[in-house]
Biopython code that builds the backbone (N, CA, C, O; Angstrom):
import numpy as np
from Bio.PDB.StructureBuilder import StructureBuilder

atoms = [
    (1, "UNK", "N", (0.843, -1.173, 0.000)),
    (1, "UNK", "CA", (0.000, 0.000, 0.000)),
    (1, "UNK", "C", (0.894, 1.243, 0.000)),
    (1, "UNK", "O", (1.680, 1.455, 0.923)),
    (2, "UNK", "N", (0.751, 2.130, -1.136)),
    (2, "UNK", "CA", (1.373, 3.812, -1.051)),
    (2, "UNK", "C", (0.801, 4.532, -0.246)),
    (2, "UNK", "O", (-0.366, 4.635, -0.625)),
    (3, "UNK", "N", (0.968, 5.098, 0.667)),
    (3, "UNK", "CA", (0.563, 6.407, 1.248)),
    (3, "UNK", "C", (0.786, 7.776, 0.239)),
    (3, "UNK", "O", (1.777, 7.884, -0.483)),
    (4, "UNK", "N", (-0.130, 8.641, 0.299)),
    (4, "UNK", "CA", (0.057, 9.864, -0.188)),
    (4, "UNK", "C", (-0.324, 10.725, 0.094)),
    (4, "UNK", "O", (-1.477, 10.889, 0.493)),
    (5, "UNK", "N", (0.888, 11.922, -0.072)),
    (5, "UNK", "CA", (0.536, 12.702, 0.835)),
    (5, "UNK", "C", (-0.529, 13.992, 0.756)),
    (5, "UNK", "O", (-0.852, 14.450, -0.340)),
    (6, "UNK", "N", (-1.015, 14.503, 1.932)),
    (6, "UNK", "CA", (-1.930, 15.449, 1.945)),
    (6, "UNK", "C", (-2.019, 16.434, 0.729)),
    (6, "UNK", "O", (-1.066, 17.161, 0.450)),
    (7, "UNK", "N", (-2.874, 16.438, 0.204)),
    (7, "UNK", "CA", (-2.815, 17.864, -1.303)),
    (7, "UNK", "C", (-3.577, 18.935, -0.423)),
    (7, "UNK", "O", (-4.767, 19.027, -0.121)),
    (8, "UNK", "N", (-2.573, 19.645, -0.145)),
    (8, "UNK", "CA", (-3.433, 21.300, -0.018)),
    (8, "UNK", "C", (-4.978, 21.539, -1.175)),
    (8, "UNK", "O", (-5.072, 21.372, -2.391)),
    (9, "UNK", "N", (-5.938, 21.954, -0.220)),
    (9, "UNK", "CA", (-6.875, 22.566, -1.234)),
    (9, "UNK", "C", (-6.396, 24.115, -1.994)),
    (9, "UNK", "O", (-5.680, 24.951, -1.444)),
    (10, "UNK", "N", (-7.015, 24.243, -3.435)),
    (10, "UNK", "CA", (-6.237, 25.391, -3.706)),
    (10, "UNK", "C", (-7.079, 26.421, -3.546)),
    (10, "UNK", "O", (-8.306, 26.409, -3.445)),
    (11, "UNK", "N", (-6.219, 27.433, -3.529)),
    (11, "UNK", "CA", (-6.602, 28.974, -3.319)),
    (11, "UNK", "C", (-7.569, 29.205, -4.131)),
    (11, "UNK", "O", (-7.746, 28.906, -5.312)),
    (12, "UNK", "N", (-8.237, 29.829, -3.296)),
    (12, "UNK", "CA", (-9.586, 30.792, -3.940)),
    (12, "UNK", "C", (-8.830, 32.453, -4.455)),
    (12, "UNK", "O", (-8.366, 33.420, -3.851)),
    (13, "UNK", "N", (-9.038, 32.084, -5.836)),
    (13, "UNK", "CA", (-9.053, 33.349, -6.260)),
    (13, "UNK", "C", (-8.858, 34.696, -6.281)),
    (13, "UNK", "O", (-9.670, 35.055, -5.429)),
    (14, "UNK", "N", (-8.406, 35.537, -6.623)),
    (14, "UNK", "CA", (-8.589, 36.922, -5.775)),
    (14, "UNK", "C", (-9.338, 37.299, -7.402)),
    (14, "UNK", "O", (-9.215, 36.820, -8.529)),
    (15, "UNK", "N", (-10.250, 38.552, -6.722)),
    (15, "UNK", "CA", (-10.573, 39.147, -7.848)),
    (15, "UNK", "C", (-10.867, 40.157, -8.207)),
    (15, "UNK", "O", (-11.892, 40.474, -7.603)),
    (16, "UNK", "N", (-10.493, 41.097, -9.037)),
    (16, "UNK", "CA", (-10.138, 42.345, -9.781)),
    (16, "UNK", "C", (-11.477, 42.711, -9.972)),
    (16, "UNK", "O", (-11.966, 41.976, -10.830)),
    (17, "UNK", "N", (-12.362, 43.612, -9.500)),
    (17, "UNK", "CA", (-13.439, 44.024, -9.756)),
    (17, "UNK", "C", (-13.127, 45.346, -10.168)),
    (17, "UNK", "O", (-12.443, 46.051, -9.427)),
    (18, "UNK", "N", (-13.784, 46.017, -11.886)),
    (18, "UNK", "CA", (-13.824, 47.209, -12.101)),
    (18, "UNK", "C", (-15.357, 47.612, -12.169)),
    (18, "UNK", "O", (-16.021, 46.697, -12.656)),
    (19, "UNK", "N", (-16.166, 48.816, -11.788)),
    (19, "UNK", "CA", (-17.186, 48.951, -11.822)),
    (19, "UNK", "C", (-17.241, 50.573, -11.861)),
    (19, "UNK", "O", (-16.388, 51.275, -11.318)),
    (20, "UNK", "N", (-18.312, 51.053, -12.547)),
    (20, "UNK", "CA", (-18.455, 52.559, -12.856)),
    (20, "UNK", "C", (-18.701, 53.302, -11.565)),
    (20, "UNK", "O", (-19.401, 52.660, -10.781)),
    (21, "UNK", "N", (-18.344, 54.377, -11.179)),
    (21, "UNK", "CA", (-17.700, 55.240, -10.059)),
    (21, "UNK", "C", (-17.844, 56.580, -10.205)),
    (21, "UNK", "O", (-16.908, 57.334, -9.940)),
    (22, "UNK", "N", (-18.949, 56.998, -10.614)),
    (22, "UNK", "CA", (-19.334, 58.690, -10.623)),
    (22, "UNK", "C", (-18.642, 58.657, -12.127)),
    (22, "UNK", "O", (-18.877, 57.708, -12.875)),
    (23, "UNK", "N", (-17.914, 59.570, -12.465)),
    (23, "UNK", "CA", (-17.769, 59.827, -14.126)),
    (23, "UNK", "C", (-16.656, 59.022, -14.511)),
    (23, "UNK", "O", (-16.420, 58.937, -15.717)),
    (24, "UNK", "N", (-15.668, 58.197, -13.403)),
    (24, "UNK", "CA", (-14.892, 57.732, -14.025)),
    (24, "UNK", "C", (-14.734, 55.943, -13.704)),
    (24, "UNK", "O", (-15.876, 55.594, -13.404)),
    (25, "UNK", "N", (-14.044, 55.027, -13.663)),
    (25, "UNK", "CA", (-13.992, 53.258, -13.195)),
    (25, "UNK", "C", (-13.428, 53.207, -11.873)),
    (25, "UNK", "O", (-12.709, 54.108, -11.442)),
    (26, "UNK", "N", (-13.711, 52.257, -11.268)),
    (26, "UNK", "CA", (-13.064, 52.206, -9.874)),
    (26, "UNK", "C", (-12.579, 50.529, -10.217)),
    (26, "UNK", "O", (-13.243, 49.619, -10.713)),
    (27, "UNK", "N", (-11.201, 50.551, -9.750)),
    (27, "UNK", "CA", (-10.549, 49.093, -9.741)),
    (27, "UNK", "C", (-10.344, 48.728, -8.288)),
    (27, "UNK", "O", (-9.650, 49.522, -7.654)),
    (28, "UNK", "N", (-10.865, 47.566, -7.573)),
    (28, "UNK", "CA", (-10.635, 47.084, -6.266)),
    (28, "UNK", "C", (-10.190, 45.504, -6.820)),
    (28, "UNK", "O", (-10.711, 44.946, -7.786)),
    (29, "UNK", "N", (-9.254, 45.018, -6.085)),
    (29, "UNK", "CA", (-9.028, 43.592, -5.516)),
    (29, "UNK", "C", (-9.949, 43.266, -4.126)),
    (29, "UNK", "O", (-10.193, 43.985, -3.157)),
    (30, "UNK", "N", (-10.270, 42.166, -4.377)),
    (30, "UNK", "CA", (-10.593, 41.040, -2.873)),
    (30, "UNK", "C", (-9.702, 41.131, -1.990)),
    (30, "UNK", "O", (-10.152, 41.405, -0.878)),
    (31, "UNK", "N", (-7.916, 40.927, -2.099)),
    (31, "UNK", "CA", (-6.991, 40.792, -1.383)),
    (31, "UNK", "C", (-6.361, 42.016, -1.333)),
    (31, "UNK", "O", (-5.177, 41.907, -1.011)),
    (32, "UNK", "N", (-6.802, 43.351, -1.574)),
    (32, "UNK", "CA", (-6.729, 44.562, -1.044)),
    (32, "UNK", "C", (-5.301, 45.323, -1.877)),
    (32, "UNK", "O", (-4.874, 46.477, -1.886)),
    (33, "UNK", "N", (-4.886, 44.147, -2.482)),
    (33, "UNK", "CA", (-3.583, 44.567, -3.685)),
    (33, "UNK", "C", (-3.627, 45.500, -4.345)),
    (33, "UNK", "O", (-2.642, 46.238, -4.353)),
    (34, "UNK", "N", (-4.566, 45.763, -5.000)),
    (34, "UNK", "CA", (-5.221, 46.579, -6.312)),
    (34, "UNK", "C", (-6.292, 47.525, -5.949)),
    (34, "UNK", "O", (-7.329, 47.179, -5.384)),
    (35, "UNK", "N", (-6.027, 48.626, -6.262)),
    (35, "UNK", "CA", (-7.250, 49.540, -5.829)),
    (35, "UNK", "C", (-6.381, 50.604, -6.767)),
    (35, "UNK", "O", (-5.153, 50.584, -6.848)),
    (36, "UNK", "N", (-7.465, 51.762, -7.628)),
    (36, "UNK", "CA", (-7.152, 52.863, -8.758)),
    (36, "UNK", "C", (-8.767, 53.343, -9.094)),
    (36, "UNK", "O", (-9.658, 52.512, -9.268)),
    (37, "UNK", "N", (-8.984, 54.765, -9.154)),
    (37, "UNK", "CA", (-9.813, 55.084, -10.258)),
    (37, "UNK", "C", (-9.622, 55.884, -11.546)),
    (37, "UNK", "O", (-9.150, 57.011, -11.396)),
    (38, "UNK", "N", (-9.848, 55.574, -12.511)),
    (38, "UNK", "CA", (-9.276, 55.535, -13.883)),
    (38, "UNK", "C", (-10.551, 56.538, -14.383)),
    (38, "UNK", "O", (-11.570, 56.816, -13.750)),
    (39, "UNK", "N", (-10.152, 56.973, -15.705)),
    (39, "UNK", "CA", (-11.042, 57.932, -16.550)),
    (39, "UNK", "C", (-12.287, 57.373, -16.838)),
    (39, "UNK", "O", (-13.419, 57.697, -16.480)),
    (40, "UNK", "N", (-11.733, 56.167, -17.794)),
    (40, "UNK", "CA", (-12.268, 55.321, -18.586)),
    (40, "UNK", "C", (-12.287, 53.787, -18.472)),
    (40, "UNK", "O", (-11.298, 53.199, -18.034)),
    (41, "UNK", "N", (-13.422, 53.112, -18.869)),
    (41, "UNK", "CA", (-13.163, 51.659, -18.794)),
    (41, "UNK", "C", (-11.896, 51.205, -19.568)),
    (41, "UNK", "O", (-11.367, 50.170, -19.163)),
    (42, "UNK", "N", (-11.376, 51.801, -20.558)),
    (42, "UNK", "CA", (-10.700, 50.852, -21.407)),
    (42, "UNK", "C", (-9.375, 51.078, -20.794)),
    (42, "UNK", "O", (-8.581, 50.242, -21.227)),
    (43, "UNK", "N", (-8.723, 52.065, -19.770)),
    (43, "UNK", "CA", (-7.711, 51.939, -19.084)),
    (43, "UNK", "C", (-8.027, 51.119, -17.744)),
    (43, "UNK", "O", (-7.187, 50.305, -17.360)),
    (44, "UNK", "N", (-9.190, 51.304, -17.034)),
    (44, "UNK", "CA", (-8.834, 50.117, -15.718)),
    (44, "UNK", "C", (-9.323, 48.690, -16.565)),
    (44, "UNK", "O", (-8.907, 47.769, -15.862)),
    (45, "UNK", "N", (-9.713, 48.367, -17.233)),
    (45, "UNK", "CA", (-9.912, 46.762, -17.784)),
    (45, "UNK", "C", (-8.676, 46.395, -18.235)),
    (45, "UNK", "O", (-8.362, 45.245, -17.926)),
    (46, "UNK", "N", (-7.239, 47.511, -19.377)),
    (46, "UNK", "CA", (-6.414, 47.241, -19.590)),
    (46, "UNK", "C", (-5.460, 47.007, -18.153)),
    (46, "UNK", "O", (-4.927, 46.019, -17.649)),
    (47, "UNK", "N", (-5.525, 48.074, -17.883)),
    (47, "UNK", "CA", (-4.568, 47.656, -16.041)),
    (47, "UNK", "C", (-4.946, 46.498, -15.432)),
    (47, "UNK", "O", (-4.054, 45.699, -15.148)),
    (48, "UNK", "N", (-6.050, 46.244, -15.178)),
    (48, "UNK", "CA", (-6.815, 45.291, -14.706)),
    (48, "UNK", "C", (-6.339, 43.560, -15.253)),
    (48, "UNK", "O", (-6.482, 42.447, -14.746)),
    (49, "UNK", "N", (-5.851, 43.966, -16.273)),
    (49, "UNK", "CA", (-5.791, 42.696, -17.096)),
    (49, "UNK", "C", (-4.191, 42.380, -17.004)),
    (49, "UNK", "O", (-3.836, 41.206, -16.899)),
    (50, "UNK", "N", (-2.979, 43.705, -17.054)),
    (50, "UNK", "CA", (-1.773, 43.414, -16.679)),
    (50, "UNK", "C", (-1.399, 42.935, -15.554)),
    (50, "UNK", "O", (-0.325, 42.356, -15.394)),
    (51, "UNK", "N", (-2.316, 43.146, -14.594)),
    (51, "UNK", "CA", (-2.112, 42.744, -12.918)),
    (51, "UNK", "C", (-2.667, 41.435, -12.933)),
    (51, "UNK", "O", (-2.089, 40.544, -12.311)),
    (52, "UNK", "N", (-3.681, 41.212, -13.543)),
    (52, "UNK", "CA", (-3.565, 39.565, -13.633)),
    (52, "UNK", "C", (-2.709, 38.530, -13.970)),
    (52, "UNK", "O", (-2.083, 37.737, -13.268)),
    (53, "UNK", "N", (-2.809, 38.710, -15.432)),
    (53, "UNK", "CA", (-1.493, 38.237, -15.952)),
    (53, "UNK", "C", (-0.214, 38.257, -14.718)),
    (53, "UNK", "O", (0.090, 37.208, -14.151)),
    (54, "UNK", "N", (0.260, 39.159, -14.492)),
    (54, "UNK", "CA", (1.333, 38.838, -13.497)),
    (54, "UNK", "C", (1.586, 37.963, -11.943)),
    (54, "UNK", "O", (2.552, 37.598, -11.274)),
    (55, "UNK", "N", (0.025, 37.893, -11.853)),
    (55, "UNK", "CA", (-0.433, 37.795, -10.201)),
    (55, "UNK", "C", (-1.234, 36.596, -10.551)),
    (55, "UNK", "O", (-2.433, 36.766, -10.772)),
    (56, "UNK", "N", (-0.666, 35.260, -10.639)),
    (56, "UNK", "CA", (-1.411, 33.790, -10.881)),
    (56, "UNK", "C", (-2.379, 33.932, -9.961)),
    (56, "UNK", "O", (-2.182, 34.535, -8.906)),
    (57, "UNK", "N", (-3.460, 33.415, -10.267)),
    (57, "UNK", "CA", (-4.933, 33.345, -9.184)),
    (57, "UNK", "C", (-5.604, 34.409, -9.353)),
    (57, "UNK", "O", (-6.774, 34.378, -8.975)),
    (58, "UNK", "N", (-5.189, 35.396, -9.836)),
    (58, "UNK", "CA", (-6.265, 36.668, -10.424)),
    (58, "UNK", "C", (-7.641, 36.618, -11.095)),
    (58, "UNK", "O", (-8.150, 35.540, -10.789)),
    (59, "UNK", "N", (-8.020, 36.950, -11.461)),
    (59, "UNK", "CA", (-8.957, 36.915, -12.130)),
    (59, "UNK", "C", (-9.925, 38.356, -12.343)),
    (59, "UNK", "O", (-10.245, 39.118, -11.430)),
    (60, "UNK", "N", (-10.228, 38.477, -13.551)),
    (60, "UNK", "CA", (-10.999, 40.227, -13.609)),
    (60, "UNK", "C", (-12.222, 39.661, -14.103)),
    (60, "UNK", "O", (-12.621, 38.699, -14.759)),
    (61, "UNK", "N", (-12.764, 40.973, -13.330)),
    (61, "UNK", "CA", (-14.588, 40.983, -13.267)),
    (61, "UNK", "C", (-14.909, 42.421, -13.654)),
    (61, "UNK", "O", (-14.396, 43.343, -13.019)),
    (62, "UNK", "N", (-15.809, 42.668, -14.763)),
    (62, "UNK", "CA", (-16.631, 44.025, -14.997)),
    (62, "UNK", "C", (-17.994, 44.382, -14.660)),
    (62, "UNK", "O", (-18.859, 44.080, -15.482)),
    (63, "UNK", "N", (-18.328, 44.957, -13.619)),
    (63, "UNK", "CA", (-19.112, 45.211, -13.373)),
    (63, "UNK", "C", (-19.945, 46.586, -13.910)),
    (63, "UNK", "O", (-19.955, 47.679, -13.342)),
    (64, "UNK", "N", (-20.526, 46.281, -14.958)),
    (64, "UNK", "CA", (-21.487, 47.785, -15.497)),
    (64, "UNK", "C", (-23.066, 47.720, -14.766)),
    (64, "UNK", "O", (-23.629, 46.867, -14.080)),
    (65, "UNK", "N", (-23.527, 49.286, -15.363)),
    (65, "UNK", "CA", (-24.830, 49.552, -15.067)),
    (65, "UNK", "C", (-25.393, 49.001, -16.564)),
    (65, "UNK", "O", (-24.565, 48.668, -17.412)),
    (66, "UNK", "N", (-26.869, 48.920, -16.852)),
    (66, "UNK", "CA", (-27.146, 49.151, -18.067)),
    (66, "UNK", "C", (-26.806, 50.768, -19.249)),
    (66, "UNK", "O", (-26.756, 51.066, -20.442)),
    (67, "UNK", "N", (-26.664, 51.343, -17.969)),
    (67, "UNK", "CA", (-26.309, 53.208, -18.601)),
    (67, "UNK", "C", (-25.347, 53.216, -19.080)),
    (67, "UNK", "O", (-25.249, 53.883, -20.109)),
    (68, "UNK", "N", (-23.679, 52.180, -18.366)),
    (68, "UNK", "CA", (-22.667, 52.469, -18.857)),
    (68, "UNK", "C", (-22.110, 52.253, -20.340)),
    (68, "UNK", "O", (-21.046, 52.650, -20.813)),
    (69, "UNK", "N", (-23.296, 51.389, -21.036)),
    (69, "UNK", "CA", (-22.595, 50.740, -21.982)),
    (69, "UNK", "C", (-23.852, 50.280, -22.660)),
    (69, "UNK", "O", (-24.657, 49.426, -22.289)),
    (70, "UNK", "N", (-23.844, 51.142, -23.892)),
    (70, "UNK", "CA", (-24.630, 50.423, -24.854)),
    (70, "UNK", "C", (-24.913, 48.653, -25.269)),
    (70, "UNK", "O", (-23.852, 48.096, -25.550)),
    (71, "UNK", "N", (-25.599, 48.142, -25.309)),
    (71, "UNK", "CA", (-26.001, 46.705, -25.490)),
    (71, "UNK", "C", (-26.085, 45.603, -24.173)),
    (71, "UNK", "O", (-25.681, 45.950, -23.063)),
    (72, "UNK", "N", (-26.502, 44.603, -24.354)),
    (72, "UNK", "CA", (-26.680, 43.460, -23.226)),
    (72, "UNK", "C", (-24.958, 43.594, -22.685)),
    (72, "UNK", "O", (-23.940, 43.750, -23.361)),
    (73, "UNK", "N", (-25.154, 43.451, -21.092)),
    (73, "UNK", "CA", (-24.010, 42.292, -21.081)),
    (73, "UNK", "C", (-23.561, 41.205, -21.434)),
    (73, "UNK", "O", (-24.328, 40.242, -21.429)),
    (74, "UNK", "N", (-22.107, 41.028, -21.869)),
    (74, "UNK", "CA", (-21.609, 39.982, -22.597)),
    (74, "UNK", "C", (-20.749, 39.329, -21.805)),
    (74, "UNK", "O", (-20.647, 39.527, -20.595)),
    (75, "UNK", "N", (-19.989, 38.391, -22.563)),
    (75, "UNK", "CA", (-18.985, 37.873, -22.456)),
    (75, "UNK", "C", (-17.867, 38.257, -23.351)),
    (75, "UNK", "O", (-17.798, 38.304, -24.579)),
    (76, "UNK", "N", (-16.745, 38.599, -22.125)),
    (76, "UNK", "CA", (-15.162, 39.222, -23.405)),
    (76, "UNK", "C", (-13.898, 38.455, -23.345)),
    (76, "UNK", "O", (-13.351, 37.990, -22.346)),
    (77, "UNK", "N", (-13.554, 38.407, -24.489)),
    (77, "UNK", "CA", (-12.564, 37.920, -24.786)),
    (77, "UNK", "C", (-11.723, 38.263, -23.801)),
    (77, "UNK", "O", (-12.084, 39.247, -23.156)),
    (78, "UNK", "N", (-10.334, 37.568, -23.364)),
    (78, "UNK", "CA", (-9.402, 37.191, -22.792)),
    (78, "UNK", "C", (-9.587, 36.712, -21.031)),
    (78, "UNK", "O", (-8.895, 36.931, -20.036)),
    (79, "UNK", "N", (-11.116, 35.831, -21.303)),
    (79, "UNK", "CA", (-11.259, 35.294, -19.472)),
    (79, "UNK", "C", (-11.750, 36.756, -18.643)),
    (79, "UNK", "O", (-11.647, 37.066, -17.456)),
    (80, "UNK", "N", (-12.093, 37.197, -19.352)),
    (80, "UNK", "CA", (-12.738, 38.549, -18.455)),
    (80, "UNK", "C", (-14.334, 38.387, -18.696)),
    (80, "UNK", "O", (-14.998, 38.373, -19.732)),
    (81, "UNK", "N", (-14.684, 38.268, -17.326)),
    (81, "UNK", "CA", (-16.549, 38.427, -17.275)),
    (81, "UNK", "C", (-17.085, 39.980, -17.180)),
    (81, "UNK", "O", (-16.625, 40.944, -16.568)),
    (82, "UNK", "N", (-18.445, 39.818, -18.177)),
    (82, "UNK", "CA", (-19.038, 40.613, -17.551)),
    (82, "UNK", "C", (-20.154, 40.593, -16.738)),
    (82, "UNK", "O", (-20.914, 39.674, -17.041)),
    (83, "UNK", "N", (-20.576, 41.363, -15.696)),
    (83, "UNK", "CA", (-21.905, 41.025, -15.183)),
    (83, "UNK", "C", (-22.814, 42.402, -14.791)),
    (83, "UNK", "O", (-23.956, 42.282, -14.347)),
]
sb = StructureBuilder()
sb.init_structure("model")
sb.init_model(0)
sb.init_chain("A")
sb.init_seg("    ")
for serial, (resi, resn, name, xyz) in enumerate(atoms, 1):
    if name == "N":
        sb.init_residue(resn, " ", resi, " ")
    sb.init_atom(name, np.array(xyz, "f"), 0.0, 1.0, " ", f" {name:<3s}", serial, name[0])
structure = sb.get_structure()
């Protein structure tokens, strides 16, 4: 008989939430890493997305209103949700 040994359960996630913030995006982390407010979505989703990439277990989340953004929420390319 092999014994084997204990597997750590893995880490939960941290996650990059950007969401609209009076006229401009607000970027927060879960694990308190990341925090910025930006002009525009397309600079905190881009930031948002370099800090992942670097930081294994990341993960980015967009949080809009229906106001912020013309059409349904989707789904976007590169593992980024929207909701």
């Amino acid at each position: 008989m092999v014994l084997l040994p204990d597997i750590p359960p893995a880490p939960t996630p941290a996650v990059i939430q950007i969401q609209p913030a009076g006229a401009g995006w607000q970027l927060t982390s879960s694990d308190g890493l990341f925090f910025g407010l930006f002009r525009d979505r397309g600079s905190a989703l881009k930031h948002a997305r370099s800090e992942a990439e670097i930081h294994p277990g990341h993960v980015v989340i967009v949080r809009e209103t229906l106001s912020s953004r013309a059409g349904p929420p989707s789904r976007l390319a590169g593992g980024v949700g929207v909701a």
